[in-house]
C-alpha positions as CSV (number, residue, x, y, z in Angstrom):
1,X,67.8,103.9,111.5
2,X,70.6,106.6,111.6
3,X,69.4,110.2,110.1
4,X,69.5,113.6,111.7
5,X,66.8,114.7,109.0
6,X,63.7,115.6,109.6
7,X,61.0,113.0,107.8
8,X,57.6,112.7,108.0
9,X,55.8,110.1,109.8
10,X,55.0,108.1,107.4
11,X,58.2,107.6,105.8
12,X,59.4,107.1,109.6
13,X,57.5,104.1,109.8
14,X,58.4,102.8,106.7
15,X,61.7,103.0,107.5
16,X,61.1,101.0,110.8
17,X,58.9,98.5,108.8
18,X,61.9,98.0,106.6
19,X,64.5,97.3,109.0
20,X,62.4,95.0,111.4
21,X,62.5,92.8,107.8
22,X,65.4,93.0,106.9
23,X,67.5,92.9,110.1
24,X,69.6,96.0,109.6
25,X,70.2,99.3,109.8
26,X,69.4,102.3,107.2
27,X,71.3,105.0,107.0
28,X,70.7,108.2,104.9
29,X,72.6,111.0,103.7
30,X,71.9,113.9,101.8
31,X,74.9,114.2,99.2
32,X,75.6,116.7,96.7
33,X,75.9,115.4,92.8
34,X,73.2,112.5,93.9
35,X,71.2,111.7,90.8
36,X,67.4,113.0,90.8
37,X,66.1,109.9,91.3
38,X,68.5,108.7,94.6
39,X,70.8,106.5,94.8
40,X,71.0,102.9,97.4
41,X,74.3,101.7,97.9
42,X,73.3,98.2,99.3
43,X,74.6,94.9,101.3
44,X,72.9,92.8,98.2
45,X,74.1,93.5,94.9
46,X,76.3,96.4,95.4
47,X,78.1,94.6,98.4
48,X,78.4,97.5,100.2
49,X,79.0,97.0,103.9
50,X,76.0,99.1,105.1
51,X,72.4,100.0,103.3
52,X,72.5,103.4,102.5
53,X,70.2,105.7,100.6
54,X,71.3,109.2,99.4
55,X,69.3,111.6,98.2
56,X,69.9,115.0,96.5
57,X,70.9,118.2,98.4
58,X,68.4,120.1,96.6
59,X,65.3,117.6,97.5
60,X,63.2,118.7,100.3
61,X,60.0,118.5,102.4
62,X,58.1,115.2,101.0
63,X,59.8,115.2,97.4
64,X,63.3,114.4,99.9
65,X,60.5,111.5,101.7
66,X,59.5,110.1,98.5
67,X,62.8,109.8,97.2
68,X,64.0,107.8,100.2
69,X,60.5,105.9,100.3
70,X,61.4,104.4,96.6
71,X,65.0,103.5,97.7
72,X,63.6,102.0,100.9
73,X,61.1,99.4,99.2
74,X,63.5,98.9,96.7
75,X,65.6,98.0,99.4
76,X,63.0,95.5,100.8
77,X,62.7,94.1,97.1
78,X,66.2,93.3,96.6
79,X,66.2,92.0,100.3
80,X,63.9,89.4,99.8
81,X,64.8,88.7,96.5
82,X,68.6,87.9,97.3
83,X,68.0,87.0,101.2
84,X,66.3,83.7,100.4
85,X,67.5,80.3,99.7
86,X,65.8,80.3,96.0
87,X,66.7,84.7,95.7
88,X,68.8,84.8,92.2
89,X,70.2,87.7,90.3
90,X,70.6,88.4,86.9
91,X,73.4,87.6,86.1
92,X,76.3,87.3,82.6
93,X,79.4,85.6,81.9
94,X,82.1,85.7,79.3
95,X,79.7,82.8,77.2
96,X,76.3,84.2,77.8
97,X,77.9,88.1,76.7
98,X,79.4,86.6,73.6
99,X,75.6,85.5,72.6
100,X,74.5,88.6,73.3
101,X,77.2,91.0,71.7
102,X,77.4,88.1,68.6
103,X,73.4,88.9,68.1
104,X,73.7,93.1,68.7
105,X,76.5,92.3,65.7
106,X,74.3,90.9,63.3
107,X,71.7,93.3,64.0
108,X,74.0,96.0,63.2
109,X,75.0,94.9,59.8
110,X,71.1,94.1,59.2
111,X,70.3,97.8,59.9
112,X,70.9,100.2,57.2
113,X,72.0,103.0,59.9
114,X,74.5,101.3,61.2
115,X,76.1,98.5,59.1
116,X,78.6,101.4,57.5
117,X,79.7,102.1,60.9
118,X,83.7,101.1,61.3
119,X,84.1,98.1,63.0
120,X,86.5,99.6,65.8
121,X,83.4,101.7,66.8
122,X,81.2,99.1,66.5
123,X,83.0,97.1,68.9
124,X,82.7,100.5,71.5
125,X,78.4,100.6,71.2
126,X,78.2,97.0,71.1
127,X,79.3,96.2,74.4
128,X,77.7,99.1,76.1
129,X,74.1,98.0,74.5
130,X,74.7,94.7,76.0
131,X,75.3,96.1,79.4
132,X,72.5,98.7,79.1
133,X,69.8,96.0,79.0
134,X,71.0,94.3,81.8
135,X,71.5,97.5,83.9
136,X,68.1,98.2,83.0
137,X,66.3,94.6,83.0
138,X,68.1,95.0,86.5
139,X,67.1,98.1,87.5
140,X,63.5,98.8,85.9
141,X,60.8,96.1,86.6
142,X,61.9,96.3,90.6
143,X,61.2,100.2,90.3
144,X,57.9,99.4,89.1
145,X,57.0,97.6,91.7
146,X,58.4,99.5,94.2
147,X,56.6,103.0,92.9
148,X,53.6,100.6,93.2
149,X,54.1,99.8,96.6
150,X,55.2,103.4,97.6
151,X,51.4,104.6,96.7
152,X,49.9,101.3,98.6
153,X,52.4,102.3,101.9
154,X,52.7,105.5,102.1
155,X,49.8,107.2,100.2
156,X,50.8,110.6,101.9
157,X,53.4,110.7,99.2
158,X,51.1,110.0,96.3
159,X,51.8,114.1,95.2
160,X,55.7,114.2,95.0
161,X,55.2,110.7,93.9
162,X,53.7,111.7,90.4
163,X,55.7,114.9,90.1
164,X,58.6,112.4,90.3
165,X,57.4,110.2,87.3
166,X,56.3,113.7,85.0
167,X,60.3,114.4,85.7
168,X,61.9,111.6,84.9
169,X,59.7,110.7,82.5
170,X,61.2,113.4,80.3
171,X,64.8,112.7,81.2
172,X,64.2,109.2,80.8
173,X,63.1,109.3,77.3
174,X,66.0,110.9,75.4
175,X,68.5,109.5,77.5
176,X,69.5,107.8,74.0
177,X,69.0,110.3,71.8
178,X,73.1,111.0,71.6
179,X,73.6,107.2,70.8
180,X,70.2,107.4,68.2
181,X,72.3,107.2,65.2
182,X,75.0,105.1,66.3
183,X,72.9,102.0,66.9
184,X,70.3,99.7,65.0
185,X,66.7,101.1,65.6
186,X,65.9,97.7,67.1
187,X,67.4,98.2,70.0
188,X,66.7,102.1,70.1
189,X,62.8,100.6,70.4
190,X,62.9,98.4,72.7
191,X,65.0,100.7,75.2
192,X,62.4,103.5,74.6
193,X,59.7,100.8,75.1
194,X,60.6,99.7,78.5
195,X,60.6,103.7,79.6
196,X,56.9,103.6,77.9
197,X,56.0,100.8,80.0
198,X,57.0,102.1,83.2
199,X,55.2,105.8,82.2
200,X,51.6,103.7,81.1
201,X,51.7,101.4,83.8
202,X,52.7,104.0,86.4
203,X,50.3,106.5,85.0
204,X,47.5,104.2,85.0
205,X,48.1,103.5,88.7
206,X,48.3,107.0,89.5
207,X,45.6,108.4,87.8
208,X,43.2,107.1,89.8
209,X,44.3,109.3,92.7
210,X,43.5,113.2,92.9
211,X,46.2,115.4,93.3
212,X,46.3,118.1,95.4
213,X,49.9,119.5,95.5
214,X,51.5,120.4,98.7
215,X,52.3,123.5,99.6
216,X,56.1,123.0,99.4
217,X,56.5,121.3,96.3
218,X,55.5,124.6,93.7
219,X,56.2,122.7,90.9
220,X,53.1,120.2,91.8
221,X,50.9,123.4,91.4
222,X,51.3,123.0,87.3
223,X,49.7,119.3,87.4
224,X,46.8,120.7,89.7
225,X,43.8,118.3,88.4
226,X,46.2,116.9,85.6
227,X,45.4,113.5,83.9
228,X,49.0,111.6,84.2
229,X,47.4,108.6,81.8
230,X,46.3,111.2,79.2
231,X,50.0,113.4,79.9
232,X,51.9,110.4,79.0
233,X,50.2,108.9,76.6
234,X,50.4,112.4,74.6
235,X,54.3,113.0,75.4
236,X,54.9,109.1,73.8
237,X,53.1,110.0,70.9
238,X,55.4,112.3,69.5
239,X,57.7,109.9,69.4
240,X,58.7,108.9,65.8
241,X,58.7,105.2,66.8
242,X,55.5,103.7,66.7
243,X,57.4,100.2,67.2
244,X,58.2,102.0,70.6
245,X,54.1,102.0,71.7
246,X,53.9,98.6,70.6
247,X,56.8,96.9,72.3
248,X,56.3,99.2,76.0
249,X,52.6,98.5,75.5
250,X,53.1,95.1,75.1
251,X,56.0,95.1,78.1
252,X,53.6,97.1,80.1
253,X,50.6,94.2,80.2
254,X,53.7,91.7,80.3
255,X,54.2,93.8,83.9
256,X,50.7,93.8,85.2
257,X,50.2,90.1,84.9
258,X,53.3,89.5,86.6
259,X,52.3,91.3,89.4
260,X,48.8,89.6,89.3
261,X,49.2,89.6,93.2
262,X,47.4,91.1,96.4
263,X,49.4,94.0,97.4
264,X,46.7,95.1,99.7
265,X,47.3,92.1,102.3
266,X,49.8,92.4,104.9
267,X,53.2,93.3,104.4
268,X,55.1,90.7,105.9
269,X,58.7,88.8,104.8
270,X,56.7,86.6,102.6
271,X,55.0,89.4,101.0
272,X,58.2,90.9,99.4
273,X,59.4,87.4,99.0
274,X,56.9,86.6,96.5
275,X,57.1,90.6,95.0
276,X,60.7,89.9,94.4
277,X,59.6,86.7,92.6
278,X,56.8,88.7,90.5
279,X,59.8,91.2,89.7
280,X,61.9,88.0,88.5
281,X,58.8,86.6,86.1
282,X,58.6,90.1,84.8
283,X,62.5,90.5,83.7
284,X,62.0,87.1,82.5
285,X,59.4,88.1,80.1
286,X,60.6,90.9,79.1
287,X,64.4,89.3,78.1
288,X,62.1,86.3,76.4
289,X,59.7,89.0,74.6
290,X,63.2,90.6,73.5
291,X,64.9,87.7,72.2
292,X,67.6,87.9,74.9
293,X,67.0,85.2,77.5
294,X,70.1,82.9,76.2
295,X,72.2,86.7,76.8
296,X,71.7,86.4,80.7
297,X,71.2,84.5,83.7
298,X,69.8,83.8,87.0
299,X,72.4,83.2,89.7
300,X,73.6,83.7,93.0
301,X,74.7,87.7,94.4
302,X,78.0,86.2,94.6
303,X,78.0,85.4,91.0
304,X,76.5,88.7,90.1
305,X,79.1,90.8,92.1
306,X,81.7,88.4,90.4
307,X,80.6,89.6,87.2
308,X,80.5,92.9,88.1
309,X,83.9,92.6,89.3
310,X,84.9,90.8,85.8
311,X,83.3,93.4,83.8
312,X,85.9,94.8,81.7
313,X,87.7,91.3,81.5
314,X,84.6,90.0,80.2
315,X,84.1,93.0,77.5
316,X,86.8,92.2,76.1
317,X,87.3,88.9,75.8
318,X,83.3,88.2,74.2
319,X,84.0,91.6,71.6
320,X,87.5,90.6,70.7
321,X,86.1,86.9,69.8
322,X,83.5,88.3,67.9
323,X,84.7,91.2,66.3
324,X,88.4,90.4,65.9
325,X,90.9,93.1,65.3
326,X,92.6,91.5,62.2
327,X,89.2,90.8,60.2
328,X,85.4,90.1,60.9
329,X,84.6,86.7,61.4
């Protein structure tokens, strides 16, 4: 582990935990401009030639531990999930885009909102809603389990831990609000819904530890004996979307079955082995509850960094096909 920053001792032993598994180092660096939330630059899927976690300049005492326990199991998660012989990514290619982009089409000359919208700006948002449900297919069920597994190993950081979720919670939730106009509500809905899911599931999970904020946290003192389930569940319902409780609630018991497991036993190489595979069911049925498992696939890391790679050369091809310049097909 290389650091010069002073961590607790729980997050210390994390950290050895982690790289005992894994077989490498961790390295973290407090950064300035680092989102909230961190940020893991990894060997996996970001083919980076070390792991490294950054955290925010600003974040300190255990809020700075938590952050860096998050990226750490996440770490482990992705690990496991691309270390392994059978470890697949998500994955697209120029075919599997053009089904998705073909589909975000039709549903934007279904929805009264956005079928007026001119088709050279149409073929801007559609694109980047394709590449926003994979980022967050991606991204989202793994965080899950990993803010699971953060209260199961480290329950020292149970406080910052919660006072994390209330934050991003409310970031999180208008993150689209610019774009709320600009593309069919169906997709607005089921963006919102997998934010809802994280916040229930989470909350659930959390409220059934007492808080008792830490001194150098002050912020935790305004949640002193707060209900996180009850906190959330008011906060989604002003929410215009009902369709939004119904698809997160529904993505939300989609998550708990998938992780159906016991996190309690031993945390070995095969435990984050089959994690990463409960992760896996989960983005699998959440893209099949969406109507968007023929948009990606499952493949190797070298595929997915490929694609990556590809990225623009694959926009363009898949939106030009669909939505030419010299007419609409």
């Amino acid at each position: 582990m290389t650091t010069t920053y002073a961590i607790s001792e729980p997050l210390r032993g994390l950290l050895h935990h982690a790289q005992g598994i894994l077989g490498t180092d961790i390295v973290l660096k407090r950064q300035r401009n680092v989102p909230l939330t961190g940020l893991l630059l990894d060997t996996y899927l970001a083919g980076n030639e070390r792991n490294i976690i950054f955290f925010p300049e600003d974040a300190l005492g255990t809020l700075k531990d938590f952050i860096i326990a998050k990226e750490t199991i996440r770490l482990l998660l992705m690990g496991a999930a691309c270390g392994s012989e059978r470890g697949k990514v998500l994955s697209y290619d120029v075919a599997s885009a053009k089904r998705g982009m073909e589909q975000i089409y039709r549903d934007s000359l279904k929805d009264e909102q956005t079928r007026t919208i001119p088709l050279a700006e149409k073929k801007e948002i559609i694109p980047g809603i394709f590449f926003l449900f994979h980022e967050r297919l991606i991204e989202l069920p793994r965080l899950i389990t990993a803010q699971v597994l953060v209260s199961r190993l480290c329950p020292a950081l149970r406080n910052p831990q919660t006072y994390s979720l209330v934050r991003e919670s409310m970031v999180d939730m208008h993150s689209l609000d610019p774009m709320r106009e600009r593309i069919p509500l169906r997709y607005f809905v089921l963006h919102q819904g997998m934010y809802y899911a994280r916040d229930m599931f989470l909350s659930l999970k959390l409220s059934a530890y007492d808080l008792h904020p830490e001194i150098n946290i002050p912020e935790l003192q305004a949640f002193r004996g707060l209900d996180v389930r009850q906190m959330m569940d008011h906060r989604w319902s002003q929410s215009p979307w009902v369709h939004t409780k119904i698809a997160g609630d529904a993505m939300a018991n989609l998550m708990g079955i998938a992780l159906s497991v016991d996190i309690d036993r031993k945390p070995d190489s095969g435990y984050y082995l089959e994690l990463a595979d409960c992760v896996n069911t989960a983005v699998h049925r959440w893209m099949t509850m969406m109507s968007m498992q023929d948009w990606y696939f499952w493949d190797t890391t070298d595929s997915y960094q490929d694609s990556v790679a590809r990225r623009e050369e694959i926009m363009k091809q898949a939106i030009d096909d669909i939505c030419p310049t010299d007419g609409i097909r």
